[in-house]
C-alpha positions as CSV (number, residue, x, y, z in Angstrom):
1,X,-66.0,6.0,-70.5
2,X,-62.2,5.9,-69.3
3,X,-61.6,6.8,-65.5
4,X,-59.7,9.5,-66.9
5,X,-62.2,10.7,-69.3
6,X,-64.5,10.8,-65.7
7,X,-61.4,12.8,-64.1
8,X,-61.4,15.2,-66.9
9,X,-64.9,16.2,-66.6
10,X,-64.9,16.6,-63.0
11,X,-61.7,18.6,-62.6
12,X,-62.7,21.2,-65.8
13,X,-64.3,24.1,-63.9
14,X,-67.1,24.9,-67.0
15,X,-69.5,22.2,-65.1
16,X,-69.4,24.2,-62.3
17,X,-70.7,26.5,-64.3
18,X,-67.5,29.1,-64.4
19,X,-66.0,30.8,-67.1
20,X,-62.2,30.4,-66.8
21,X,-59.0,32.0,-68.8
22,X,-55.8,30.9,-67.9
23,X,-55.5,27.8,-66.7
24,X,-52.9,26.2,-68.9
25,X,-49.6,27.8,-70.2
26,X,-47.3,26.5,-72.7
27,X,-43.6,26.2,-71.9
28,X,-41.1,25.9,-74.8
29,X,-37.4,24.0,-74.3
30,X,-35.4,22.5,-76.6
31,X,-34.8,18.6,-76.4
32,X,-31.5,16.6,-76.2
33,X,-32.0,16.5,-80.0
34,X,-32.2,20.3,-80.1
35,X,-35.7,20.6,-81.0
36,X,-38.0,22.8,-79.5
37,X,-41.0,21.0,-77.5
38,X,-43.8,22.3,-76.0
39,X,-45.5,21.3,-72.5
40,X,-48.6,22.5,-71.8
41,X,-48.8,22.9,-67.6
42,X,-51.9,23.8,-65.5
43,X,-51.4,26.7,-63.2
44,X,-53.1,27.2,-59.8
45,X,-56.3,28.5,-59.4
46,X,-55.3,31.8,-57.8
47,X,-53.3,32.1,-60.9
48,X,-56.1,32.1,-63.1
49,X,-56.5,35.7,-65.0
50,X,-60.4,35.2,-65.4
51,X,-62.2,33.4,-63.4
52,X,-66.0,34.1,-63.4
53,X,-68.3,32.2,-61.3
54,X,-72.0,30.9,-62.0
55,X,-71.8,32.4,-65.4
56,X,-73.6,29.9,-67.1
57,X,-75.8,26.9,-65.6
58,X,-73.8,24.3,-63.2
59,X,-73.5,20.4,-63.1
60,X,-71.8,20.2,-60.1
61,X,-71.4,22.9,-57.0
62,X,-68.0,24.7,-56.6
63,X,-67.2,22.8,-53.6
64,X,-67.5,19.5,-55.1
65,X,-65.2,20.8,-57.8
């Protein structure tokens, strides 16, 4: 297992047993070639639109997350 395959389990909030909407957005521009790209960027928590604590069971606590 990759370091970032380690870093990707610890920072997605479903092991701490949340239920989460809204973490990632998608912004469109168009490139220098003048194709449109898209970029998928993680918001802050507090921007999450649902966010729904021990909903399910946890791996980890929602501190060490």
């Amino acid at each position: 297992m990759t370091d970032s395959r380690v870093l990707g389990v610890l920072k997605n909030p479903s092991y701490t047993g949340a239920y989460v909407y809204g973490r990632y957005h998608c912004e469109k521009y168009i490139s220098e070639s003048g194709k449109i790209q898209f970029k998928l960027c993680c918001r802050p928590i507090e921007s999450w639109q649902i966010l729904l604590k021990d909903h399910h069971e946890a791996y980890i606590s929602w501190d060490e997350y």
